[in-house]
C-alpha positions, -999 to +999 in steps of 0.1 A: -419-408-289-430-434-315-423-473-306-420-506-323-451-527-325-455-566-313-448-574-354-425-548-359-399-558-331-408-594-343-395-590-379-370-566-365-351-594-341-347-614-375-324-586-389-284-583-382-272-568-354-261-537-372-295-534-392-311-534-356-286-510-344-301-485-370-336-494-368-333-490-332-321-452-328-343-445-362-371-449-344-367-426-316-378-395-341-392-413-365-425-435-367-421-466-392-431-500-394-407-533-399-424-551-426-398-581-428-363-589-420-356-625-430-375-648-452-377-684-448-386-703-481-420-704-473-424-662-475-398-662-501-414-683-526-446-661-513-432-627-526-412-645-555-444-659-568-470-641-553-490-610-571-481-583-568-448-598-567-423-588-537-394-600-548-374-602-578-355-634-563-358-667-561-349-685-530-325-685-509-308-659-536-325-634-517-302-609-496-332-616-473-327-653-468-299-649-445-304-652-408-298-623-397-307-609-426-285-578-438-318-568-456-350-550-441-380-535-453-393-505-434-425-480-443-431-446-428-460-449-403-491-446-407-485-468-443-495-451-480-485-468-508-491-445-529-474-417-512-437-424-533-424-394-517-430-398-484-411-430-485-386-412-504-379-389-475-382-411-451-355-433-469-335-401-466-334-400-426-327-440-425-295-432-451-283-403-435-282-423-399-269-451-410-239-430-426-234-409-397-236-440-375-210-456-401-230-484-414-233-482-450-266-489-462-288-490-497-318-481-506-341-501-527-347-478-554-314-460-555-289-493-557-262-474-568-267-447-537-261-416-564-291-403-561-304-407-591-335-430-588-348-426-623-319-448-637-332-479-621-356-506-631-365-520-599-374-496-577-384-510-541-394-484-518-395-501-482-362-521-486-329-513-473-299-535-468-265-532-451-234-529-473-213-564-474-179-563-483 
């Protein structure tokens, strides 16, 4: 049964409690890494500024510069960047838990959640975030 790593659990614990919740049963039949969870200015401004750049937002207008953060970016394990649809279907088994556990999610390169991917500019593979209303 795959596990969380030392920097995985790490970034995971910055993450809200229903993000976790997710993350958490995910990973029981799925191997993936937590890349981040929240951002302090710092690793904002890093991925704002940064090249290749991370992150379309300046901070703290960043979903990810909230503690907890309702944001999280994940990668199927082992990591290829390259491989866009392996982290397509592995955004497809984070969706489909989070809806059955009934905590809405989207995906980073389907914002709209209607499965149409090609209608989007920004299309960010590893990031999820938890539905506010």
């Amino acid at each position: 049964m795959p596990s969380f790593g030392r920097r995985s659990e790490r970034n995971l614990v910055t993450c809200d409690n229903d993000v976790q919740i997710v993350c958490r049963e995910l990973i029981k039949t799925v191997d993936f890494s937590v890349l981040c969870g929240f951002r302090n200015k710092e690793k904002q401004d890093k991925a704002y500024y940064g090249r290749p750049q991370r992150s379309t937002k300046k901070w703290p207008d960043s979903i990810h510069n909230t503690y907890l953060s309702k944001a999280v970016d994940l990668a199927p394990y082992p990591i290829d960047w390259e491989d866009r649809e392996r982290f397509a279907y592995f955004a497809g088994h984070v969706m489909r838990l989070a809806q059955v556990m009934g905590i809405p999610f989207i995906w980073g390169a389907d914002w709209d959640n209607d499965f149409d991917i090609q209608e989007h500019r920004l299309i960010d593979m590893p990031h999820f975030q938890k539905v506010v209303v």
